[in-house]
C-alpha positions as CSV (number, residue, x, y, z in Angstrom):
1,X,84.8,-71.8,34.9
2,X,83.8,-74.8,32.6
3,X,85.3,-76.8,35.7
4,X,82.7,-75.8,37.7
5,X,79.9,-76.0,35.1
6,X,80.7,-79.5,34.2
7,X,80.9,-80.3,38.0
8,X,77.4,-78.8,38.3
9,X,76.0,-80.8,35.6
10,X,77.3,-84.0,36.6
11,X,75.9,-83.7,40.2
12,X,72.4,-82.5,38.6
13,X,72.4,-85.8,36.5
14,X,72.9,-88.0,39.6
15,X,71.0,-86.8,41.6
16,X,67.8,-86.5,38.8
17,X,68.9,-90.3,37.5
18,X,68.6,-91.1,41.6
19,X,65.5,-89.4,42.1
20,X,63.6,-90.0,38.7
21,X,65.5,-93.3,37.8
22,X,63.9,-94.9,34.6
23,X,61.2,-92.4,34.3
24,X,60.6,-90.5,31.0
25,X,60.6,-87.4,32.8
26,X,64.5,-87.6,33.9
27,X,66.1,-86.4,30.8
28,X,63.3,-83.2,30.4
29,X,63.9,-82.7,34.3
30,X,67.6,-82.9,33.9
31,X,67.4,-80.1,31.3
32,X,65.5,-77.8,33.2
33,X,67.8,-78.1,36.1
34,X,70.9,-77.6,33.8
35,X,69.2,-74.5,32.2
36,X,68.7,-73.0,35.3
37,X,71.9,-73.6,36.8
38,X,74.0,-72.3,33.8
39,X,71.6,-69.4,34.1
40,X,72.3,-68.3,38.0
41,X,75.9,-68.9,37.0
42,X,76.1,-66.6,34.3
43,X,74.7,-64.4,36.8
44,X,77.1,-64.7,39.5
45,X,79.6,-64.6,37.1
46,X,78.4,-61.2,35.6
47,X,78.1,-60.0,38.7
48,X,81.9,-60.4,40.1
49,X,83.0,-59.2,36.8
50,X,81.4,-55.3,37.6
């Protein structure tokens, strides 16, 4: 499982450093994304368990 978070979070941070580049915005964007992605996994995750 932390496999496939850290894989998640590394492909959000390339593709928000592409995107945003040097822009202030990219680390607050970046967080957002992550929050919501560990979020829908802890979801799915909960959800196989039951």
């Amino acid at each position: 499982m932390l496999i496939l978070i850290w894989f998640i979070v590394c492909i959000l941070f390339f593709f928000v450093n592409k995107i945003l580049g040097a822009s202030g915005h990219a680390l607050e964007v970046f967080a957002l994304l992550t929050a919501v992605a560990l979020f829908l996994i802890n979801k799915i995750s909960k959800k196989k368990n039951n």
